[in-house]
C-alpha positions in Angstrom: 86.9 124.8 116.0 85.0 122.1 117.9 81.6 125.0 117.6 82.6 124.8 114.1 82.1 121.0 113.7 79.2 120.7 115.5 77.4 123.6 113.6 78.6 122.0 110.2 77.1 118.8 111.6 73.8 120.1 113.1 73.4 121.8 109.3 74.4 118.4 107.8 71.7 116.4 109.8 69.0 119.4 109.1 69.7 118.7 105.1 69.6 114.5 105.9 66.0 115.3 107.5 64.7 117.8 104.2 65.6 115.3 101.7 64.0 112.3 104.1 60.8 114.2 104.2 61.4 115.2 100.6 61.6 111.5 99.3 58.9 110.1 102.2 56.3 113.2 100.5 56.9 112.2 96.7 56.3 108.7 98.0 52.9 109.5 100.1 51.7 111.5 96.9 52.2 109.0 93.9 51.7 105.5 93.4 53.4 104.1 90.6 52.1 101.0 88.9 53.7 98.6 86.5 51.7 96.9 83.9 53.5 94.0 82.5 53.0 90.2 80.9 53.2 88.5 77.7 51.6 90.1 74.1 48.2 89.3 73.8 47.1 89.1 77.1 45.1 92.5 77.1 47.0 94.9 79.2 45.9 98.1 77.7 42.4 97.0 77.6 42.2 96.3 81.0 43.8 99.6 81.9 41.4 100.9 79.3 38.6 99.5 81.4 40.0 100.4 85.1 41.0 104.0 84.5 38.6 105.3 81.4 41.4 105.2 79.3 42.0 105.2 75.3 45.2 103.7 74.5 45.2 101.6 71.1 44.6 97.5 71.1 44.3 95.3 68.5 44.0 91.3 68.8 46.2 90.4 66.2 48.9 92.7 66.3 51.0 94.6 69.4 50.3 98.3 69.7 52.5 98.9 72.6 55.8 99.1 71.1 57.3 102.0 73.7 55.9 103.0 77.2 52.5 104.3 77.2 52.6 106.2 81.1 49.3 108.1 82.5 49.1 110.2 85.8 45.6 109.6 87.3 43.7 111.7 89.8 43.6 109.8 92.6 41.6 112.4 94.6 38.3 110.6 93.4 38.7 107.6 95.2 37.3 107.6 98.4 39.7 106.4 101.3 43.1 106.4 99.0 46.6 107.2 100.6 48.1 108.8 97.5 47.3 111.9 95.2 48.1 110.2 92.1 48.3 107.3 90.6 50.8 106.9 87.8 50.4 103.5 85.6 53.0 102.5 82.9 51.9 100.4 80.5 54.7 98.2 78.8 55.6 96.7 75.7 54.5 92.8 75.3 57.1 90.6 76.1 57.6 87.6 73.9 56.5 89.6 70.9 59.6 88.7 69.0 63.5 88.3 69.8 64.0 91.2 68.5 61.0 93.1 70.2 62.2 91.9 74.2 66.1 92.6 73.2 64.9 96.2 72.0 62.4 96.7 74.9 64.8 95.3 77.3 66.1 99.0 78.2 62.2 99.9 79.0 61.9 97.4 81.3 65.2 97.6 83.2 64.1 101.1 83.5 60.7 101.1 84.8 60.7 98.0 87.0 63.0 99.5 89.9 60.8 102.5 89.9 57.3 100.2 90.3 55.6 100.7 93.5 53.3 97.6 92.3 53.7 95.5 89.6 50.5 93.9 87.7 51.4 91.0 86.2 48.5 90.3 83.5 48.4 86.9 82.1 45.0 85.1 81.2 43.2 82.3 82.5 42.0 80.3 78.7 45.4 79.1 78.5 47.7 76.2 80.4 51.0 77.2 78.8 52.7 79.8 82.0 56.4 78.8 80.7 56.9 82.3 79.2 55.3 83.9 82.1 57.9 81.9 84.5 60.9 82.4 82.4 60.4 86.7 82.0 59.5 86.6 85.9 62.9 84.6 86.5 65.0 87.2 84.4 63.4 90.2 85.9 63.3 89.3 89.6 67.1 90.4 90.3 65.2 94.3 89.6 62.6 93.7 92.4 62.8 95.5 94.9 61.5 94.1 98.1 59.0 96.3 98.9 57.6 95.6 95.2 53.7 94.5 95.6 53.1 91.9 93.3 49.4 91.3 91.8 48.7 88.8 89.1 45.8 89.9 86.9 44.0 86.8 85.3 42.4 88.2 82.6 39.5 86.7 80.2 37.8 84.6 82.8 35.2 84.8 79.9 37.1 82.7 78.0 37.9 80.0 80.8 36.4 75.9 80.1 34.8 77.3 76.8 37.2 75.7 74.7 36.3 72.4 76.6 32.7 72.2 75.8 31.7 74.0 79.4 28.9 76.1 79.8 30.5 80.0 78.3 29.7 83.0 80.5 26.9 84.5 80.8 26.5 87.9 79.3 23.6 88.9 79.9 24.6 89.2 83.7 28.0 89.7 83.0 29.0 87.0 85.4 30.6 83.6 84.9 28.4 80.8 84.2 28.5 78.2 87.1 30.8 75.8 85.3 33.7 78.7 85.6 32.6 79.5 88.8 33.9 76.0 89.9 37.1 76.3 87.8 38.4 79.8 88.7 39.4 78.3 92.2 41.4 75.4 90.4 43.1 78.1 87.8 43.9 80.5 91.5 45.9 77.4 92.8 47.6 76.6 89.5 48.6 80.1 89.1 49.8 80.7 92.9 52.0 77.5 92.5 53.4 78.4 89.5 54.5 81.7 90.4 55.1 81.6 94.0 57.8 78.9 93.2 59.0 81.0 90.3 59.1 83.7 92.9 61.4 81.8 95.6 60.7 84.6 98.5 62.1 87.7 96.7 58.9 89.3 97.0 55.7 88.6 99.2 53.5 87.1 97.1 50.0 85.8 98.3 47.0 84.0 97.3 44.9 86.5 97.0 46.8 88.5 95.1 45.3 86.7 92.1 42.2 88.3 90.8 40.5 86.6 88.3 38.4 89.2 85.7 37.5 89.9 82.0 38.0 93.2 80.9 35.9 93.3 78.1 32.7 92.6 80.3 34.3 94.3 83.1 33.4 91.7 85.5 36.0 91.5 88.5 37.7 95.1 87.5 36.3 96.6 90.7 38.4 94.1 92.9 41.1 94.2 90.8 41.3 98.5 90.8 40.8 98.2 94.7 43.7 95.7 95.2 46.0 97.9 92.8 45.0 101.3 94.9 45.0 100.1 98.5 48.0 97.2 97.6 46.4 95.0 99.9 
């Protein structure tokens, strides 16, 4: 009887040790990335731009009205842990009432299964309140092993508005002006959302990265801190 036991256990701890390796493998071979923020901010473009994508945008109206999801070949970049890279690209929140009630499902769904979450929000704009209101009613699904990164989008776009010098496109590079005001838009974001936050997640500094993804400047960081999460 006591053999008995014992072998039932052995075989018990055997299975325990499968399914570990099972869920440890799946983990090692695919990273799975969250693309989230408010409508408007250019989240398929910028996966559009980091991944040689073709999803549909539009600037004045939402194309992402379900899930868009792509599985990447990760084998092409030098140095990465993972085989594959699986990004999800989600509806806009703040669309409509209507639009977050109905995408509500999508997002209750997809956010516990995020490995990192890319929070896209853009830097020509000092109106966050959305931003820290959706963050607030989806931090109860972070996990937290969740890697946060905030994308700051249209950098292009930043000081124009107030008579500062635009970017330069010919060099695809910020003019100086928006070279001294990217570190001021850094700390305003951080502060923002690190106290929207509270500690549920780590959240760092640096993992702000300011870009524009229609002149691609700043994509390079922002692909390498969404592949090496660090």
């Amino acid at each position: 009887m006591l053999k008995q036991i014992l072998r039932s256990l052995a075989h018990l701890v055997r299975s325990l040790i499968q399914w570990i390796k099972t869920l440890v493998g799946v983990k090692n071979n695919t990273l799975t990335v969250l693309f989230f923020g408010k409508t408007g901010v250019g989240k398929s473009s910028t996966l559009n731009a980091l991944f040689g994508l073709n999803w549909a945008t539009d600037h004045a109206v939402a194309c992402t009205k379900k899930p868009h999801v792509a599985h990447i070949d990760a084998s092409r970049y030098s140095g990465f842990p993972y085989k594959q890279v699986r990004v999800v690209d989600l509806p806009g929140i703040g669309e409509s009432l209507a639009g977050d009630k109905k995408y509500m499902a999508y997002y209750k769904k997809w956010i516990p299964q995020a490995d990192s979450l890319v929070w896209v929000t853009q830097a020509n704009t000092r109106a966050y309140k959305r931003d820290e209101i959706f963050l607030k009613q989806f931090k109860p699904l972070f996990k937290k092993s969740l890697f946060l990164i905030v994308a700051l989008n249209k950098i292009d776009c930043l000081g124009v508005y107030e008579g500062e010098k635009p970017f330069h496109i010919e060099t695809t590079e910020p003019s100086e002006d928006q070279v001294k005001l990217i570190p001021e838009k850094v700390d305003d974001i951080y502060n923002i959302f690190k106290e929207t936050i509270n500690g549920s997640i780590i959240f760092n500094k640096n993992n702000i990265v300011p870009y524009t993804s229609f002149y691609g400047w700043g994509l390079e960081k922002l692909k390498t801190k969404i592949l090496t999460r660090s």
